[in-house]
MIDOSE-1310 file (N, C-alpha, C; in nm, 2 decimals, decimal comma, always signed):
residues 77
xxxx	+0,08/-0,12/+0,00/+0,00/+0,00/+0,00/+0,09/+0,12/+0,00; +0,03/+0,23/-0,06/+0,17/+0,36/-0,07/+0,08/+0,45/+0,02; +0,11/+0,51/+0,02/+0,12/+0,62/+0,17/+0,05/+0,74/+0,09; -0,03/+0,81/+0,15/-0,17/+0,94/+0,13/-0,01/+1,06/+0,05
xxxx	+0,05/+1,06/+0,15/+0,13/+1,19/+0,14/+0,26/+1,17/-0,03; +0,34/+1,01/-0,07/+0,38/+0,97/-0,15/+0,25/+1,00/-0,26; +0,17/+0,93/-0,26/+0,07/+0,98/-0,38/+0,03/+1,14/-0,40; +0,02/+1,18/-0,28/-0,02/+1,28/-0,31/+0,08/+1,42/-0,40
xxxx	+0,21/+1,36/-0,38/+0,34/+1,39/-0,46/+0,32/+1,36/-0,61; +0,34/+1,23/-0,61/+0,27/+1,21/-0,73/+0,21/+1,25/-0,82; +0,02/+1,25/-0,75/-0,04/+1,33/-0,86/-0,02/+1,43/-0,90; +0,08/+1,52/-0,80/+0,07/+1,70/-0,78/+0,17/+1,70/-0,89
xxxx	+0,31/+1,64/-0,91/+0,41/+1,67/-0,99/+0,36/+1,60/-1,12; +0,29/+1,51/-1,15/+0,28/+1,42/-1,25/+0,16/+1,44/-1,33; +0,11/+1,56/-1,24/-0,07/+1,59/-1,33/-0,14/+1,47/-1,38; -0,16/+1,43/-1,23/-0,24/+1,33/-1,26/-0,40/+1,29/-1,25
xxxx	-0,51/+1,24/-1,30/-0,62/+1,30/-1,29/-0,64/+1,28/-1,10; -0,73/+1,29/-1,08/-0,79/+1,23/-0,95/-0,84/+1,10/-0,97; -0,91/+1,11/-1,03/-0,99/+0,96/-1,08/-0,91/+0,83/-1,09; -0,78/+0,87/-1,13/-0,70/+0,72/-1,17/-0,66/+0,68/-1,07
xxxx	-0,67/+0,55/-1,07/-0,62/+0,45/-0,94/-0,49/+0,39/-1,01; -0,41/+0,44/-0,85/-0,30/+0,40/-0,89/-0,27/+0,27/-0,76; -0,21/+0,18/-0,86/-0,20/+0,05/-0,76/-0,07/+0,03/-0,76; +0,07/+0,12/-0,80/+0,16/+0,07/-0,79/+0,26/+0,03/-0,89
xxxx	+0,23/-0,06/-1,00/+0,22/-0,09/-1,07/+0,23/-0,03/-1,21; +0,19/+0,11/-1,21/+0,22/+0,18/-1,38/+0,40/+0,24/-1,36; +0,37/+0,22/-1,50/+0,51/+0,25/-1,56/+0,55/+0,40/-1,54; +0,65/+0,45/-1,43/+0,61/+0,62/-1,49/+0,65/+0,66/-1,62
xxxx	+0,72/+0,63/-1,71/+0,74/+0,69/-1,82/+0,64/+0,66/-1,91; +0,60/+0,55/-1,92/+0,53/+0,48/-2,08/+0,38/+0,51/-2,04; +0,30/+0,49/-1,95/+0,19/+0,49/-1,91/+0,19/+0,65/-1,81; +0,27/+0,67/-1,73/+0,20/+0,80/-1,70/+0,26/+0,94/-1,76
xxxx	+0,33/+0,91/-1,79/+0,45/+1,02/-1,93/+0,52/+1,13/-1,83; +0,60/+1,06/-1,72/+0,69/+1,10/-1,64/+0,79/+1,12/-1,74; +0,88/+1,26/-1,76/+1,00/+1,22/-1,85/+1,08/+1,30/-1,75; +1,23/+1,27/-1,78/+1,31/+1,27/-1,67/+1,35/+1,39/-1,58
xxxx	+1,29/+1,50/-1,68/+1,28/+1,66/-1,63/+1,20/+1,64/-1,50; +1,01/+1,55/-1,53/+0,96/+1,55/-1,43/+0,95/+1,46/-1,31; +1,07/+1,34/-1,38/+1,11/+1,27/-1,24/+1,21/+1,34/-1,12; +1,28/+1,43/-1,21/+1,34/+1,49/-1,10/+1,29/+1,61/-0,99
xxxx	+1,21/+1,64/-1,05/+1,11/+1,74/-0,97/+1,00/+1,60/-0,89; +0,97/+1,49/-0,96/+0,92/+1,44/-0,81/+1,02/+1,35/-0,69; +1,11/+1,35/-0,73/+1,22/+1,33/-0,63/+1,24/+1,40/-0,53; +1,25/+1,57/-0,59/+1,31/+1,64/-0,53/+1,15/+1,68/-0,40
xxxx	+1,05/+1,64/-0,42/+0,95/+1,71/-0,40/+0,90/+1,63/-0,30; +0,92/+1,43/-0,36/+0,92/+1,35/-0,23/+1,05/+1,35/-0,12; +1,19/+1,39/-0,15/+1,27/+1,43/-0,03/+1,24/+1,55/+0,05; +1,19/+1,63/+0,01/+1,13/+1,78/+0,12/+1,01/+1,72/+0,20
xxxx	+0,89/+1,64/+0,10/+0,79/+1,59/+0,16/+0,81/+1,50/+0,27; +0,93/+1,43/+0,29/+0,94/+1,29/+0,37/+1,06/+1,33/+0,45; +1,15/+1,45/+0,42/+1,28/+1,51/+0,52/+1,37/+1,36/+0,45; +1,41/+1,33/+0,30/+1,51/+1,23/+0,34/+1,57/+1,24/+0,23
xxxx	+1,67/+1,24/+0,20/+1,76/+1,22/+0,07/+1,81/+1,08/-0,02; +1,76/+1,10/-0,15/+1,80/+1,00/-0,24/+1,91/+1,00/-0,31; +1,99/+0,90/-0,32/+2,06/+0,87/-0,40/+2,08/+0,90/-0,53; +2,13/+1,01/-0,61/+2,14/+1,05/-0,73/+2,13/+0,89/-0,87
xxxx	+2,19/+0,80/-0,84/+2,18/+0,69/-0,90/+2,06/+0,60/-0,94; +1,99/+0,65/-0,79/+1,84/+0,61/-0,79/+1,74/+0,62/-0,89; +1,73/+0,71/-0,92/+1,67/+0,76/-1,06/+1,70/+0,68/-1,15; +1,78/+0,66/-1,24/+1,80/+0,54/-1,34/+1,73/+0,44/-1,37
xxxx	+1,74/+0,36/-1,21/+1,62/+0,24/-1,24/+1,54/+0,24/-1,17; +1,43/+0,35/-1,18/+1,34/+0,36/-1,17/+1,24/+0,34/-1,27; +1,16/+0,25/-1,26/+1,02/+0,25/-1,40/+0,94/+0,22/-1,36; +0,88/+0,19/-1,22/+0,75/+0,21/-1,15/+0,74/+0,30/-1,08
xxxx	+0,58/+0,31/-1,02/+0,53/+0,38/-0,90/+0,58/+0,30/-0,78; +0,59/+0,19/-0,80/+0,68/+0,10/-0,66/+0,79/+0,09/-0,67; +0,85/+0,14/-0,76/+0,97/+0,10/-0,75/+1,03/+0,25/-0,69; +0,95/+0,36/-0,70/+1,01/+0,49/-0,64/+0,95/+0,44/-0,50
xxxx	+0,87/+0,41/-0,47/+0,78/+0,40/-0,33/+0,93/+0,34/-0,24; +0,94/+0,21/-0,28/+1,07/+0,19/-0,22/+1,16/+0,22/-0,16; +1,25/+0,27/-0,31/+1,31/+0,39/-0,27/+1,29/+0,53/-0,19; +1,18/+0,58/-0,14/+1,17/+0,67/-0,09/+1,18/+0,58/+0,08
xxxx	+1,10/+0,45/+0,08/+1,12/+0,33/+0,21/+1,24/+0,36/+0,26; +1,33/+0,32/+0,16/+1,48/+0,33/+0,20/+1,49/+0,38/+0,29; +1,51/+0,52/+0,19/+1,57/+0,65/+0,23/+1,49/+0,70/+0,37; +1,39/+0,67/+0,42/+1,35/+0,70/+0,57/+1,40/+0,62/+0,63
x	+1,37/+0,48/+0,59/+1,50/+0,39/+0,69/+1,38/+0,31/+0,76
C-alpha cells in the first residue's frame, strides 16, 4: 500500500487526474508520461515531503510507482 502523502506527490508533480487508481504498478514513463525533467522534480518534491535524501543513482532504475515507493522506504530507513 503507498502512503496518502507519497501519492499525493505524485499526482501534484505528474498531473495526474484524481480519478486514476493508482496501484503501484504503472510505468512512470510509458503509461503516466513522467520524462526525466519530471522525475526529478518528483524526487526532489518526495525528499522535502518525507525530510530524506535519495541517491542521485536512484533515478535510473526507476520504471515504477513501486519501484520509487521503495526507494523513498529506503531513504527514511
Amino acid at each position: 500500500m503507498l502512503d496518502a502523502r507519497f501519492e499525493a506527490v505524485v499526482r501534484s508533480v505528474a498531473e495526474l487526474p484524481d480519478d486514476l487508481v493508482i496501484t503501484g504498478e504503472e510505468d512512470l514513463r510509458t503509461e503516466l508520461g513522467v520524462d526525466s525533467l519530471r522525475l526529478m522534480d518528483l524526487i526532489v518534491n518526495l525528499e522535502e515531503e518525507f525530510d530524506i535524501e535519495m541517491p542521485d543513482e536512484a533515478s535510473a532504475d526507476l520504471g515504477t510507482i513501486q519501484e520509487l515507493w521503495l526507494e523513498v522506504t529506503r531513504a527514511v530507513g
